[in-house]
C-alpha positions as a printed Julia matrix, in Angstrom:
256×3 Matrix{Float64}:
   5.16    3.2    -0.96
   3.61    5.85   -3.29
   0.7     4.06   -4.81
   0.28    7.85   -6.86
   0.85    7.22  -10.61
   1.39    3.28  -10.26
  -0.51    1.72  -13.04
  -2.34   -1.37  -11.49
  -3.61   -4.14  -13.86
  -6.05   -6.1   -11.45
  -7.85   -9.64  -12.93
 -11.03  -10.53  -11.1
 -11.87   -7.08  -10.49
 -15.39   -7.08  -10.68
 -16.5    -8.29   -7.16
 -15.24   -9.45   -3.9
 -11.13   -9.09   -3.37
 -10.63   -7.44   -6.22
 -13.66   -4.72   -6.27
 -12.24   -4.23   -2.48
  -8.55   -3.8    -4.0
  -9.97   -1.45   -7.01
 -11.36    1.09   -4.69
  -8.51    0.64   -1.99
  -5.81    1.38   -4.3
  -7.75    4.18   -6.67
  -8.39    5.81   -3.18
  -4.38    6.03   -2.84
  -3.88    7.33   -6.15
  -3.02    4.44   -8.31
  -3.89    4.27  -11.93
  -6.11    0.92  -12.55
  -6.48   -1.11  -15.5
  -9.76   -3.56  -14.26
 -10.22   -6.43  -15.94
 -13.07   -9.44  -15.37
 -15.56  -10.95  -17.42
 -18.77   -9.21  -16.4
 -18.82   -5.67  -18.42
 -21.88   -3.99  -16.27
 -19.8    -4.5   -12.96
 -16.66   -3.13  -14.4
 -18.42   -0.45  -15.78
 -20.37    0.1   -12.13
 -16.57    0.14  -10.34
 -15.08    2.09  -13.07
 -17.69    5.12  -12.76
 -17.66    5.2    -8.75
 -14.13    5.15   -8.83
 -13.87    8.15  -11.59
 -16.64    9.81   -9.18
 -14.33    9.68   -6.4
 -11.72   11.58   -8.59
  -9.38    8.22   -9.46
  -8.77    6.55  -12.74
  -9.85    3.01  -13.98
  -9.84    1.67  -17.36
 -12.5    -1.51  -17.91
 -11.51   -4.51  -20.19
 -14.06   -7.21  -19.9
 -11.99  -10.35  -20.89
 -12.13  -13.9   -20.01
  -8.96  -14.14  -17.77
  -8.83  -18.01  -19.56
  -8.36  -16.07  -23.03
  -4.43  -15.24  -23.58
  -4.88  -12.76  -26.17
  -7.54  -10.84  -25.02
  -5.95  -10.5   -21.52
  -2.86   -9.88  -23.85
  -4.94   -6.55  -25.28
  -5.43   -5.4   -22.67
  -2.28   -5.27  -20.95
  -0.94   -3.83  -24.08
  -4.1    -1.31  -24.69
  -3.3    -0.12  -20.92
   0.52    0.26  -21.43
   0.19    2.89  -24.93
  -2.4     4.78  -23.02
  -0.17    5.17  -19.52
   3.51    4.23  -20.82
   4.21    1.39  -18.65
   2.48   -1.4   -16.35
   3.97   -1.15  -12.69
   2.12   -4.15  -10.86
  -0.41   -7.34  -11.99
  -2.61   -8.09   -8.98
  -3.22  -11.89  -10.37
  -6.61  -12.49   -8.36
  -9.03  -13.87  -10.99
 -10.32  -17.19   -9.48
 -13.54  -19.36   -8.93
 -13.88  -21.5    -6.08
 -15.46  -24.76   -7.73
 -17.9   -25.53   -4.98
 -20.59  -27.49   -6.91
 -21.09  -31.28   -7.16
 -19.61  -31.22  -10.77
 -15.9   -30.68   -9.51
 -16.3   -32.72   -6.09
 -17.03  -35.37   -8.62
 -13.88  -34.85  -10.31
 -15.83  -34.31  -13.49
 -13.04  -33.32  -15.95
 -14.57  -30.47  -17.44
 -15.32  -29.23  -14.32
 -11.79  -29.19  -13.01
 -10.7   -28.42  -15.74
 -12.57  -25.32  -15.75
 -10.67  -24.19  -12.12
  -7.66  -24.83  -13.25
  -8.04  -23.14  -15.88
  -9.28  -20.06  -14.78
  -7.2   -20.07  -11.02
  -3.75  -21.17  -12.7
  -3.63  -20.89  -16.36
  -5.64  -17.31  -16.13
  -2.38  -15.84  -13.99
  -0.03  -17.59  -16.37
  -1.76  -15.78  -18.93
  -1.46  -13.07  -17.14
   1.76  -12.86  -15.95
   2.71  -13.42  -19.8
   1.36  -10.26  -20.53
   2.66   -8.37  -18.17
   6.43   -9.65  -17.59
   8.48   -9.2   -20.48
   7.99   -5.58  -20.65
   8.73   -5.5   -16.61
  11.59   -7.19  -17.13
  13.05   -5.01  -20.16
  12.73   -2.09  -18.1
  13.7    -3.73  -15.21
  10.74   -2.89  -13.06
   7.74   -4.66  -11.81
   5.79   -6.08   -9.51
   3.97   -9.25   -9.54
   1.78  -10.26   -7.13
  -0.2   -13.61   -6.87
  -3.35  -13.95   -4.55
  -3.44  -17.65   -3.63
  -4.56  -19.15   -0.65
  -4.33  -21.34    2.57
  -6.06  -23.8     0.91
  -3.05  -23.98   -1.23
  -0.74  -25.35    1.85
  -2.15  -29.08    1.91
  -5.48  -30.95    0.52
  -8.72  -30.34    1.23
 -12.06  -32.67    1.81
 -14.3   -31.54   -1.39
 -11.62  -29.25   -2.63
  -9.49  -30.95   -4.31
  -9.07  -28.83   -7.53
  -9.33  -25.59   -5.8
  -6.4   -26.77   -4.07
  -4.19  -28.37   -6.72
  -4.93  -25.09   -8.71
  -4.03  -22.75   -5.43
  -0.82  -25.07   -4.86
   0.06  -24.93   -8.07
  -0.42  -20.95   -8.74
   1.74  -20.58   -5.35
   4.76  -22.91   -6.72
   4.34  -20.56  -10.06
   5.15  -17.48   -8.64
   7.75  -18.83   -6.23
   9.51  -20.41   -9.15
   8.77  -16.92  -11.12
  10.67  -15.11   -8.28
  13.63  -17.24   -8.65
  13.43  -16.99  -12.43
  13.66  -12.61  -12.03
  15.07  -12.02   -8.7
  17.84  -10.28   -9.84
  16.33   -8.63  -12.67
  14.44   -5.49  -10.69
  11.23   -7.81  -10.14
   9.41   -8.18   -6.84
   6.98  -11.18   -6.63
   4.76  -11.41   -3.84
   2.35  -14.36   -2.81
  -0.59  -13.72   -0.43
  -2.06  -16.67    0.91
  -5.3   -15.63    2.7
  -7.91  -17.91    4.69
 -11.87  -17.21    4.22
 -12.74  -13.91    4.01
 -16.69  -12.73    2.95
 -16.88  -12.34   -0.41
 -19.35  -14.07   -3.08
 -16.48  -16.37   -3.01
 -17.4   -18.18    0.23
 -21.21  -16.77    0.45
 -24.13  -19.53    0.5
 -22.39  -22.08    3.15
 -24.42  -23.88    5.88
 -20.79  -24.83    7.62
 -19.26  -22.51    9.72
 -15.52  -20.92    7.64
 -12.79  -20.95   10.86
 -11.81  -17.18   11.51
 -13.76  -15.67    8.67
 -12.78  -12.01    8.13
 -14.37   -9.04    6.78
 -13.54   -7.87    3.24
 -12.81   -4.34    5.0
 -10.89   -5.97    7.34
  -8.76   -8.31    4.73
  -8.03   -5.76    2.2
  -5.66   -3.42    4.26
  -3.29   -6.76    4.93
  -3.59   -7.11    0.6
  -2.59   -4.05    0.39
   0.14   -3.91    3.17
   1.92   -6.6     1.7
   2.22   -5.12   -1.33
   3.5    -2.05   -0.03
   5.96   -3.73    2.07
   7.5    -5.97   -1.11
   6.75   -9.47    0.96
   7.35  -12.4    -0.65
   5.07  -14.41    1.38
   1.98  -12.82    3.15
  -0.74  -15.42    5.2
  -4.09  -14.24    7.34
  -5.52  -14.45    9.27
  -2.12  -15.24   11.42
  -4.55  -17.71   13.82
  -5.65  -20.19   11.07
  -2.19  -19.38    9.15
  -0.33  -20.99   11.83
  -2.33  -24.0    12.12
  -2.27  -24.29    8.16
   1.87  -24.24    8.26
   1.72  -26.47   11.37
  -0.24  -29.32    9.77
   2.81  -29.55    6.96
   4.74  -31.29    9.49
   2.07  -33.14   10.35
   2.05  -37.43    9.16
  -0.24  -38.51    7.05
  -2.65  -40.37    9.3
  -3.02  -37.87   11.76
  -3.62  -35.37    9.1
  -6.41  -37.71    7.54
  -7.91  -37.9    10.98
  -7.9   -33.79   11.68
  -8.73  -32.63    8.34
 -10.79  -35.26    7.18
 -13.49  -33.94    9.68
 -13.72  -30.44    8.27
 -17.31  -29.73    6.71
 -16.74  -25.64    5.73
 -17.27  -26.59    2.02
 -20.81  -27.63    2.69
């Protein structure tokens, strides 16, 4: 794949997968629209990237907020014609007492950003992919997306339900010139999974995760999971019953 010209619109850009995708994919010669809510490190990315010779436009929007995330998709598209892929990675990981209490607003607030913020999204983005009958969509969920969680339980009902999105999404414009790809990765070191006391089960290196982003992309997949160690247990344990499920994952403590 030619990533040279490609016009990128990335959510969650400003740190952690998606800084690591921003300066991946500028470095290959794609065209990036960045958007997240903190201005100062979109701004940061934006001039390194320019330094390095690539382009990135900034648009600090609440991913939560359909019509700004709808200006910017649009602002992006009249200043380079069309928008060739949405890298849907905006996404908190509700680790705080509030949403292990089940605290509405708290949930609320993951679903919210982790589900509705790719609908949102992927509203902005599709209808013009589809009238030319190009596109790429590409979701980053996660493992934790494959079965519940101890003290995760709206990270996971908002990473199951942004994985049956897409996969539904797929169906919905498979035959109308629209790849949709899923990527489903385990813990990788990002601010995302920084402060634990627990040990994270084969946590990768950003440098070493964003290649397999990127190669997945490249390669049109419709599913991608990584690492392939914890990947396989993850699909394993869907066969698993109930009660021996309870017993293995019941134990797990990498949330604390």
């Amino acid at each position: 794949m030619d990533w040279n010209g490609k016009v990128v619109f990335l959510t969650g850009a400003s740190s952690g997968i998606g800084e690591g995708l921003a300066f991946a994919l500028a470095r290959k010669g794609a065209t990036l629209g960045l958007l997240a809510r903190r201005k100062d490190e979109l701004m940061r990315i934006a001039r390194e990237i320019e330094a390095e010779g690539g382009t990135a436009w900034t648009f600090p929007c609440d991913v939560t907020d359909p019509e700004c995330v709808q200006d910017a998709a649009d602002s992006l598209r009249r200043d380079f014609g069309q928008i060739d892929i949405l890298i849907a990675n905006a996404g908190i990981g509700g680790n705080n007492e509030e949403t292990r209490r089940l605290e509405p607003e708290a949930v609320r607030q993951v679903v919210d950003i982790n589900l509705l913020g790719a609908v949102n999204s992927v509203h902005a983005v599709l209808p013009d992919m589809v009238e030319r009958g190009s596109g790429h969509l590409v979701a980053i969920s996660s493992l934790a997306g494959f079965r519940g969680l101890p003290r995760s339980a709206a990270y996971c009902a908002s990473k199951a339900g942004m994985t049956a999105l897409f996969e539904s999404i797929r169906l919905d414009v498979q035959h109308k010139g629209i790849d949709v790809t899923i990527i489903q990765p385990g813990f990788i070191k990002t601010p995302l999974t920084s402060g634990r006391d627990a040990k994270m089960p084969y946590l990768m290196e950003l440098d070493d995760a964003i290649p397999k982003f990127i190669s997945a992309i490249e390669k049109r997949k419709k599913f991608a999971a990584f690492p392939w160690q914890l990947a396989t247990l993850v699909r394993s344990a869907l066969v698993f019953p109930a009660f021996l499920y309870d017993h293995i994952a019941g134990r797990a403590r990498y949330r604390e």
